[in-house]
Biotite code that builds the C-alpha atoms (Angstrom):
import biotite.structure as struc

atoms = struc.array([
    struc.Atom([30.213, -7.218, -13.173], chain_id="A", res_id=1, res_name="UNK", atom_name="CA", element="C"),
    struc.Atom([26.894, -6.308, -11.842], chain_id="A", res_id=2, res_name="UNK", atom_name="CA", element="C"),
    struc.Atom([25.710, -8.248, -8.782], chain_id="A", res_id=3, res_name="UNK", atom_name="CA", element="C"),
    struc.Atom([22.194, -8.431, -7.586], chain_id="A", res_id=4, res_name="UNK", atom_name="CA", element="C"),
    struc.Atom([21.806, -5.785, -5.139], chain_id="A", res_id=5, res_name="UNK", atom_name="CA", element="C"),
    struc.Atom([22.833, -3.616, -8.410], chain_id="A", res_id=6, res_name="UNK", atom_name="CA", element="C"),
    struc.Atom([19.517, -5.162, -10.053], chain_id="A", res_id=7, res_name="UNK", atom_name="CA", element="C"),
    struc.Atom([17.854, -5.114, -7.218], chain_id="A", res_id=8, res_name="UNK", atom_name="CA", element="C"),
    struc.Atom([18.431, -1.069, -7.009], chain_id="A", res_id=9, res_name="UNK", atom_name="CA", element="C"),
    struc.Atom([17.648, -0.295, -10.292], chain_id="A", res_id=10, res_name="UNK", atom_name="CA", element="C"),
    struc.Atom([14.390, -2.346, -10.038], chain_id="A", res_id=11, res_name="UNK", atom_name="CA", element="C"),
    struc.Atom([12.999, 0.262, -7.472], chain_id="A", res_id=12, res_name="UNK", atom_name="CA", element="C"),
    struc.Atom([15.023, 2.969, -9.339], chain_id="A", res_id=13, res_name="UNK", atom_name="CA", element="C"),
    struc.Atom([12.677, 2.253, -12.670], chain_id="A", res_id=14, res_name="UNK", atom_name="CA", element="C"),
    struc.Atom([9.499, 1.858, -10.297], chain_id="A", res_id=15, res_name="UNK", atom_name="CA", element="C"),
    struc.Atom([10.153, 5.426, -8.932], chain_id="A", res_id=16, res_name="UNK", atom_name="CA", element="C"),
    struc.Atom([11.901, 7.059, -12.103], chain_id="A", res_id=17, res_name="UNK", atom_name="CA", element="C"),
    struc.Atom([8.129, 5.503, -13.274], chain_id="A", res_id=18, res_name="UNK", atom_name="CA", element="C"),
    struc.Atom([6.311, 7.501, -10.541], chain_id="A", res_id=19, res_name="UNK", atom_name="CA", element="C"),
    struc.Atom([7.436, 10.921, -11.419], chain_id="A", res_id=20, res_name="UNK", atom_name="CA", element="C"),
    struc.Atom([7.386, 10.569, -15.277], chain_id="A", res_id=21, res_name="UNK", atom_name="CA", element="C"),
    struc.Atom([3.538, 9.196, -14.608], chain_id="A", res_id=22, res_name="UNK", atom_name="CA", element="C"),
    struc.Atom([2.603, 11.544, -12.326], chain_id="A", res_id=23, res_name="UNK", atom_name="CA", element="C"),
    struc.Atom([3.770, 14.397, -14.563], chain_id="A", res_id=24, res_name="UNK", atom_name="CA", element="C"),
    struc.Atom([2.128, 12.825, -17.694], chain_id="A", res_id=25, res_name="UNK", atom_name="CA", element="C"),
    struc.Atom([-1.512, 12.953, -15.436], chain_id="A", res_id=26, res_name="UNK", atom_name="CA", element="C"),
    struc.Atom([-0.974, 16.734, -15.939], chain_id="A", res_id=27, res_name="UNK", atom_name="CA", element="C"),
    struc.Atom([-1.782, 16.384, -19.756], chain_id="A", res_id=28, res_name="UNK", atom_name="CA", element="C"),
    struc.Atom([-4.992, 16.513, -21.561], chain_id="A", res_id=29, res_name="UNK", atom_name="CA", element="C"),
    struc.Atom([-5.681, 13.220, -23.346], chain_id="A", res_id=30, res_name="UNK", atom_name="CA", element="C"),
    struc.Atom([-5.251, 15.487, -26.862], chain_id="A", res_id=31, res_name="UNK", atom_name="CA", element="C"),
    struc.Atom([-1.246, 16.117, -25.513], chain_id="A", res_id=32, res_name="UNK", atom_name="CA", element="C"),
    struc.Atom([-1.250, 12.655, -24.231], chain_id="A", res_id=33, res_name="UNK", atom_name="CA", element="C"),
    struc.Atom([-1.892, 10.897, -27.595], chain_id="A", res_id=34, res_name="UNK", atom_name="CA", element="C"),
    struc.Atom([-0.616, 14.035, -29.771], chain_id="A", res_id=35, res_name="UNK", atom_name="CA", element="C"),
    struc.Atom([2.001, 12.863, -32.433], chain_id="A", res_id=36, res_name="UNK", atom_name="CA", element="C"),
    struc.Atom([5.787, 13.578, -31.070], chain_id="A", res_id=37, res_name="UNK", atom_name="CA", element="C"),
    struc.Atom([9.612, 13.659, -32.435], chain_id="A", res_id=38, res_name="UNK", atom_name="CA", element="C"),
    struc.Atom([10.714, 10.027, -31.649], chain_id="A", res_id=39, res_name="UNK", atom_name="CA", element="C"),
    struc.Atom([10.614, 6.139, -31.811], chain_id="A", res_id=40, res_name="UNK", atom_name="CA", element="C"),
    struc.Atom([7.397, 5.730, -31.354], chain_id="A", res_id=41, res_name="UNK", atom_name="CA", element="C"),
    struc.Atom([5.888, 9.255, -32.133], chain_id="A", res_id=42, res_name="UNK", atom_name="CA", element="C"),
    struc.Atom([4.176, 9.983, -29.112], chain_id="A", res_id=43, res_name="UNK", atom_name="CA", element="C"),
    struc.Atom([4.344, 9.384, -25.032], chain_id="A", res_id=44, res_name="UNK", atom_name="CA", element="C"),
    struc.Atom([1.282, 7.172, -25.158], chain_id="A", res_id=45, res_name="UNK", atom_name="CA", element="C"),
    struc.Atom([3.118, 5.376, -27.466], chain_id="A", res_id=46, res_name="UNK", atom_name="CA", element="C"),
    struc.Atom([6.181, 5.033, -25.829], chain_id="A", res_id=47, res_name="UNK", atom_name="CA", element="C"),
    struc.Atom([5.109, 4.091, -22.398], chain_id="A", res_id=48, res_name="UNK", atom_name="CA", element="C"),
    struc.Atom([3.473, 1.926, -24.044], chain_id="A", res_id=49, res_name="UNK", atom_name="CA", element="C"),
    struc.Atom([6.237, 0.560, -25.428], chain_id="A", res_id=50, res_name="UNK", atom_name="CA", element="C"),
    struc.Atom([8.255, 0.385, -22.759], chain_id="A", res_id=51, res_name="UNK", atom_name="CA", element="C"),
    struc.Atom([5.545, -1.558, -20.469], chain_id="A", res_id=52, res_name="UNK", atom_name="CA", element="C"),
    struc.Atom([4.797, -3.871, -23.796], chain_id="A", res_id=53, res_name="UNK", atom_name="CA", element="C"),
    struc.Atom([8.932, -4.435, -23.853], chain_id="A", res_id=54, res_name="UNK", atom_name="CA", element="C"),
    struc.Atom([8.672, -5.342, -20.054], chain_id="A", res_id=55, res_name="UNK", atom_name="CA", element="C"),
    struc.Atom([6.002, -7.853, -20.212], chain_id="A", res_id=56, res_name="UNK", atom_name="CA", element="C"),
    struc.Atom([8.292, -9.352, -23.386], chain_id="A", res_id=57, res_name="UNK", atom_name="CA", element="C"),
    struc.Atom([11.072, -9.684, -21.025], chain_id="A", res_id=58, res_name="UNK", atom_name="CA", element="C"),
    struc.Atom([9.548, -10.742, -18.106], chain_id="A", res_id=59, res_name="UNK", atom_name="CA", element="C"),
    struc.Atom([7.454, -13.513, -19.721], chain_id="A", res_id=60, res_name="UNK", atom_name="CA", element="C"),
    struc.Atom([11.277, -14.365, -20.655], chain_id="A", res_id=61, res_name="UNK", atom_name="CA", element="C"),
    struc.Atom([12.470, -14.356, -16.940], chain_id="A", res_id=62, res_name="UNK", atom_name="CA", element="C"),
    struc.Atom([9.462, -16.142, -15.601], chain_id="A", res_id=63, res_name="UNK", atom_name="CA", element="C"),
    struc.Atom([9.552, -18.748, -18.206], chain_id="A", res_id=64, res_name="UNK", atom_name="CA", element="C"),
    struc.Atom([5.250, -17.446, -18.798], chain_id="A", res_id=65, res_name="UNK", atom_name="CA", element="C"),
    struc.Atom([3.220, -16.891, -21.906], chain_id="A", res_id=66, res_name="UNK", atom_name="CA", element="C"),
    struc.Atom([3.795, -14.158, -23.474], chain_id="A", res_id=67, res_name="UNK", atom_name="CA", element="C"),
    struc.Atom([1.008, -12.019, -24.178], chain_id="A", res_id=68, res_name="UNK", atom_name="CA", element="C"),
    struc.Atom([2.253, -9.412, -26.807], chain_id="A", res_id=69, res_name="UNK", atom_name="CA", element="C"),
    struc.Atom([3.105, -10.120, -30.609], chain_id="A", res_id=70, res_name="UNK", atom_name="CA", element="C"),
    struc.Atom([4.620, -7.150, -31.700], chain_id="A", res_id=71, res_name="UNK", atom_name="CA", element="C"),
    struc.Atom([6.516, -3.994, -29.615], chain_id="A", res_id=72, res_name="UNK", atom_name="CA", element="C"),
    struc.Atom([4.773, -1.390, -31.451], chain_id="A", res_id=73, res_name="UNK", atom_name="CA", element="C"),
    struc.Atom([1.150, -2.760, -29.299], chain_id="A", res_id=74, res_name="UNK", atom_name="CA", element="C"),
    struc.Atom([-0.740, -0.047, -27.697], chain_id="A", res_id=75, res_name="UNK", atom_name="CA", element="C"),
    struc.Atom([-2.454, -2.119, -24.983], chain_id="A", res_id=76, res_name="UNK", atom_name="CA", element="C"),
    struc.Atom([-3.713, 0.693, -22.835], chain_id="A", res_id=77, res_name="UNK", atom_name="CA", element="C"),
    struc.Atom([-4.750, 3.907, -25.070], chain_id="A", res_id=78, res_name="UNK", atom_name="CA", element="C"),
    struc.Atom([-5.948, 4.979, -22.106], chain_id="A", res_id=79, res_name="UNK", atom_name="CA", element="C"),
    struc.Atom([-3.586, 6.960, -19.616], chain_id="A", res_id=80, res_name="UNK", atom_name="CA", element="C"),
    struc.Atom([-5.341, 6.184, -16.433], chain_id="A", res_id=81, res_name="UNK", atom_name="CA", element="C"),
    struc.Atom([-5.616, 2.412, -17.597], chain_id="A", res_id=82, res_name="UNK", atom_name="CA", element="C"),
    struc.Atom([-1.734, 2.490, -18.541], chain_id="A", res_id=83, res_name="UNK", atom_name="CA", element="C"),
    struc.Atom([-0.645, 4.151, -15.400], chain_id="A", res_id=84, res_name="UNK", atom_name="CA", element="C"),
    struc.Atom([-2.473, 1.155, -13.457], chain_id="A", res_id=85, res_name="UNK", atom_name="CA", element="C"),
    struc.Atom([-1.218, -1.657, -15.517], chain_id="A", res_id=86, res_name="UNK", atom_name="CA", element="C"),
    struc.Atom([2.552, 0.358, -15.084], chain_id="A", res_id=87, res_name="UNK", atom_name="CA", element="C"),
    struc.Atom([2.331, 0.461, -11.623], chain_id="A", res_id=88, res_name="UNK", atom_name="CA", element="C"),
    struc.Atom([1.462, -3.366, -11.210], chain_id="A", res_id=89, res_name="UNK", atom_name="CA", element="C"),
    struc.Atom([4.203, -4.618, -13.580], chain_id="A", res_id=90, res_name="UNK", atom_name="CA", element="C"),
    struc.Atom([7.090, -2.511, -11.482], chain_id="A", res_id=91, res_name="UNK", atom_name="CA", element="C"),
    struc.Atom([5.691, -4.263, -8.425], chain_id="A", res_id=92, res_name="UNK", atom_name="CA", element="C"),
    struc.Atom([6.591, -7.700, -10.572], chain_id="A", res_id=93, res_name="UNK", atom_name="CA", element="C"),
    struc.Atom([9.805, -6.202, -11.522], chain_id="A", res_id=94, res_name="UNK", atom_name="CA", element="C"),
    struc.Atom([11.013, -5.574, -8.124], chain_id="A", res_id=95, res_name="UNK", atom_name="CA", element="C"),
    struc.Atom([9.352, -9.166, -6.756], chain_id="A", res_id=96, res_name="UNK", atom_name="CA", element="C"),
    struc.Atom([11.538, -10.809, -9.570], chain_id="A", res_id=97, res_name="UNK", atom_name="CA", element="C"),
    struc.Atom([14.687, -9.188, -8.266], chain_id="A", res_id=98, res_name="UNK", atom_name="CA", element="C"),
    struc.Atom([14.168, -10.028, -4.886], chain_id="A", res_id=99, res_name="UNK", atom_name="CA", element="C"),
    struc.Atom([13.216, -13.421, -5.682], chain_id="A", res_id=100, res_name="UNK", atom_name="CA", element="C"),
    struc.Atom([16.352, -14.002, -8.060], chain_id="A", res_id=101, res_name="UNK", atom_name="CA", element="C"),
    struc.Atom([18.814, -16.312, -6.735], chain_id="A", res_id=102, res_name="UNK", atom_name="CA", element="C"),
    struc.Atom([22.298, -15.071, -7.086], chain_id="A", res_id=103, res_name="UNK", atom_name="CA", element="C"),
    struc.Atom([23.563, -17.938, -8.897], chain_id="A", res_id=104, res_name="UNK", atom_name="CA", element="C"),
    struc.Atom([21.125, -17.176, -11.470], chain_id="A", res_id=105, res_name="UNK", atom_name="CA", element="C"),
    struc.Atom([22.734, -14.307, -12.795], chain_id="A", res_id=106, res_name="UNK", atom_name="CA", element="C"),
    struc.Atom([25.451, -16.783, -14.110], chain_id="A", res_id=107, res_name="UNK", atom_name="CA", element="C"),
    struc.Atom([23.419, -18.999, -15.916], chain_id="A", res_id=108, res_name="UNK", atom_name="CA", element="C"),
    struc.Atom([21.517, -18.769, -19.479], chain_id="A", res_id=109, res_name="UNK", atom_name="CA", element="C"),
    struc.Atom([18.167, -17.842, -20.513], chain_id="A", res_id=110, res_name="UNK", atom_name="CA", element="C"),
    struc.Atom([16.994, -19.725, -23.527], chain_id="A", res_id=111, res_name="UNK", atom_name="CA", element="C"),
    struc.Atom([14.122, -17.580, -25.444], chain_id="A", res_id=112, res_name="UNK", atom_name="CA", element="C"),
    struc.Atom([12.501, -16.765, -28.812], chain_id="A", res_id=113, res_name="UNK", atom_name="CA", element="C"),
    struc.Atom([13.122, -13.284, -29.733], chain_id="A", res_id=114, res_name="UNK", atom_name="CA", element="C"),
    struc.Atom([9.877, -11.401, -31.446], chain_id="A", res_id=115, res_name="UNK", atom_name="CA", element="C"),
    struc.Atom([10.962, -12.918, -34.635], chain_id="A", res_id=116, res_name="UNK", atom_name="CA", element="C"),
    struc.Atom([10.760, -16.501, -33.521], chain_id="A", res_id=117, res_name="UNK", atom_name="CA", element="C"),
    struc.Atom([14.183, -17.182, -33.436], chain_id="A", res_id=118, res_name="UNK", atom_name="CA", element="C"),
    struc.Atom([15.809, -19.018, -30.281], chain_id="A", res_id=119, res_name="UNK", atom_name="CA", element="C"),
    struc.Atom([18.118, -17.093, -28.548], chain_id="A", res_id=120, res_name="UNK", atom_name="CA", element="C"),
    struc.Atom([21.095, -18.007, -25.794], chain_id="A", res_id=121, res_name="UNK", atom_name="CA", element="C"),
    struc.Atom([22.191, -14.963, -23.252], chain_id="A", res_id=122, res_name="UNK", atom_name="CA", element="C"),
    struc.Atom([23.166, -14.955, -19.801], chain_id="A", res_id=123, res_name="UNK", atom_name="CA", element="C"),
    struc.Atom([20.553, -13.719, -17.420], chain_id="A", res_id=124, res_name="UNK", atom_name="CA", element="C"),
    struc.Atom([23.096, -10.770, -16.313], chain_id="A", res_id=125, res_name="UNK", atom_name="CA", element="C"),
    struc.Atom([23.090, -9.338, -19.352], chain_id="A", res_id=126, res_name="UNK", atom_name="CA", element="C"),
    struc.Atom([20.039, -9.468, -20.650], chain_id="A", res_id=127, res_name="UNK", atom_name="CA", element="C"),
    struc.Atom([18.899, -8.280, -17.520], chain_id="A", res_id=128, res_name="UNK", atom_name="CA", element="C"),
    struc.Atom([21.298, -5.109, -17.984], chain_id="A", res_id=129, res_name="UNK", atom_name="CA", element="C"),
    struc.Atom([19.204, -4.503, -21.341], chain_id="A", res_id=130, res_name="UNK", atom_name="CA", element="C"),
    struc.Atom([16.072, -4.908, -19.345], chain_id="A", res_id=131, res_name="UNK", atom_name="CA", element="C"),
    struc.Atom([17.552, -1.818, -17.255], chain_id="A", res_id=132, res_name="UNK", atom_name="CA", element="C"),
    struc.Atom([18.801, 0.014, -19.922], chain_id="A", res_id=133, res_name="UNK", atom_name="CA", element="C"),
    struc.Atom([15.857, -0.220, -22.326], chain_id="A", res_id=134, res_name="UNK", atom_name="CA", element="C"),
    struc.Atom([13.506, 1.361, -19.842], chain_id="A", res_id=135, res_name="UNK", atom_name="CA", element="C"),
    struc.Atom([15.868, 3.917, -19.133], chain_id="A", res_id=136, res_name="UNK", atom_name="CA", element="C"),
    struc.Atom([16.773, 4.138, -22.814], chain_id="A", res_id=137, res_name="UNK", atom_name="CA", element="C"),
    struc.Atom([12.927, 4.660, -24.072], chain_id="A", res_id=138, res_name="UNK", atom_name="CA", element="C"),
    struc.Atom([12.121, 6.604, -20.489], chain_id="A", res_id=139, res_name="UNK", atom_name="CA", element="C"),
    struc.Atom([14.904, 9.448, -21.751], chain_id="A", res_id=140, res_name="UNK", atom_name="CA", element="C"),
    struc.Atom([12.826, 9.495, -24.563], chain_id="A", res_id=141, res_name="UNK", atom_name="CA", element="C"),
    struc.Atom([8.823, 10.199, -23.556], chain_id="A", res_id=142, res_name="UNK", atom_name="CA", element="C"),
    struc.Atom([10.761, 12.797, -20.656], chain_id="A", res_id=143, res_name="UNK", atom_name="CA", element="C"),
    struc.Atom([12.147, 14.602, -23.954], chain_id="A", res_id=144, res_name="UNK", atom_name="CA", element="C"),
    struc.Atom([8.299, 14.843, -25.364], chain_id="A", res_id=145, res_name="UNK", atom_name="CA", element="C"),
    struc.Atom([7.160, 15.619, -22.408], chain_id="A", res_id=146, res_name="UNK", atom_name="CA", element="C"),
    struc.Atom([9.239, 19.335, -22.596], chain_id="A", res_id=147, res_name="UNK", atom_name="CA", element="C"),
    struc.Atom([7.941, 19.763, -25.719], chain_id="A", res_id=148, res_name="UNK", atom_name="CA", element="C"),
    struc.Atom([4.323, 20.079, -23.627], chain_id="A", res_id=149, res_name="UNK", atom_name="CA", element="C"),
    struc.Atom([2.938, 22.712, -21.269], chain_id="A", res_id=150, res_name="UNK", atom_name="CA", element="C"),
    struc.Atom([4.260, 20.087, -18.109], chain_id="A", res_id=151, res_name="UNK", atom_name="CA", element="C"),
    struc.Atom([7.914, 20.386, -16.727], chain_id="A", res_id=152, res_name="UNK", atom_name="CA", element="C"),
    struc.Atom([9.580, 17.211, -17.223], chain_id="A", res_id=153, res_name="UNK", atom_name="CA", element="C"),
    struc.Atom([11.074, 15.560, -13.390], chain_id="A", res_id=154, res_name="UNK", atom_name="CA", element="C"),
    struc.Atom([14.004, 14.919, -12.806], chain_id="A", res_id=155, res_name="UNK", atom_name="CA", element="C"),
    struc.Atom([14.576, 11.490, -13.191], chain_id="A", res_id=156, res_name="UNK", atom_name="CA", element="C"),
    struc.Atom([18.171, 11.136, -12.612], chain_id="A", res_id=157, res_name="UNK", atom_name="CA", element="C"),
    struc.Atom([19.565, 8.029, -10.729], chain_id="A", res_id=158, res_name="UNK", atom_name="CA", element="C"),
    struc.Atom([21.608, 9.990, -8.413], chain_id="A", res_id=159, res_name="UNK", atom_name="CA", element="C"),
    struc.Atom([18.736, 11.875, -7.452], chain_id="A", res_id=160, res_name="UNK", atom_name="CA", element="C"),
    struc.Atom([16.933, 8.452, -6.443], chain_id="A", res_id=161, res_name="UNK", atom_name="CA", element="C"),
    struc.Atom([19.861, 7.392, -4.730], chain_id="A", res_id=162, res_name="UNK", atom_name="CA", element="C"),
    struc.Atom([19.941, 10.103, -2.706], chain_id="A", res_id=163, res_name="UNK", atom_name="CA", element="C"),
    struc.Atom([16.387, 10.176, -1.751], chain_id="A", res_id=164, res_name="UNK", atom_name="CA", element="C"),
    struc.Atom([17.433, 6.041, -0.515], chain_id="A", res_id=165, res_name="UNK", atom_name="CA", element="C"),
    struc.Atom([20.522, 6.836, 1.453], chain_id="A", res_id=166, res_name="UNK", atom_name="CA", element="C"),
    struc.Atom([19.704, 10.539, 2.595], chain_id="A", res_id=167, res_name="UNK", atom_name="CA", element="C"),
    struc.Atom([22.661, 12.304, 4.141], chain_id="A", res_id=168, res_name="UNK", atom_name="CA", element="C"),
    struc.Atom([23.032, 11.848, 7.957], chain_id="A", res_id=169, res_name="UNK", atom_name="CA", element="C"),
])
């Protein structure tokens, strides 16, 4: 089963798979930015969005803090400038909480309310492998919209990340 190094790693995996995807999106106008899309939630404003809005949810989890959002379709930062900041700042808290996360941890249970209200029971390991995979999940999905735009899409690939950490000798 996953240990925490392996959390750890794809902490600053998401912050830089975040970097790219961002940096690319800065290429669009703010009429592409906002402009309605195939997907989940129909556009890449609305999807980072999403995904940031799905973080905080979790975190607030993690950290046992208020959470600030009521539903997952929020749009908290129309703006993609504003967004990019507010991205940037929670994958800085992502990676903290990793490397403040106490091994033993992972075994135990986090106790929450899901959106709905309803108390929840789930080991911390596994709902911090959704965590992983919901970013990665909804990420797939804005660097899909993003070909259908005038800006190549990054590569965004894990391997590629773990290369650029453990470069060949």
């Amino acid at each position: 089963m996953a240990d925490l190094p392996y959390f750890r790693r794809l902490a600053r995996y998401n912050r830089w798979a975040n970097r790219r995807l961002y940096f690319a999106c800065a290429e669009l106008s703010a009429a592409d930015w906002a402009a309605p899309r195939a997907g989940f939630f129909p556009s890449l404003q609305k999807t980072l969005n999403h995904i940031l809005v799905g973080d905080r949810v979790w975190l607030s989890r993690f950290e046992a803090v208020e959470l600030v959002h009521r539903r997952l379709d929020e749009v908290p930062y129309p703006d993609f400038s504003d967004l990019k900041a507010a991205r940037e700042t929670e994958d800085e808290r992502i990676v903290t909480y990793t490397e403040r996360l106490d091994p033993d941890q992972l075994d135990s249970d986090l106790r929450y309310r899901n959106m709905a209200g309803e108390a929840q029971v789930t080991p911390l390991r596994w709902t911090l492998a959704h965590f992983f995979n919901h970013q990665a999940h909804h990420r797939g999905q804005a660097h899909a919209m993003l070909s259908s735009t005038r800006v190549a899409p990054p590569s965004i690939d894990l391997i590629l990340f773990l290369r650029e950490e453990f470069p060949a000798a």
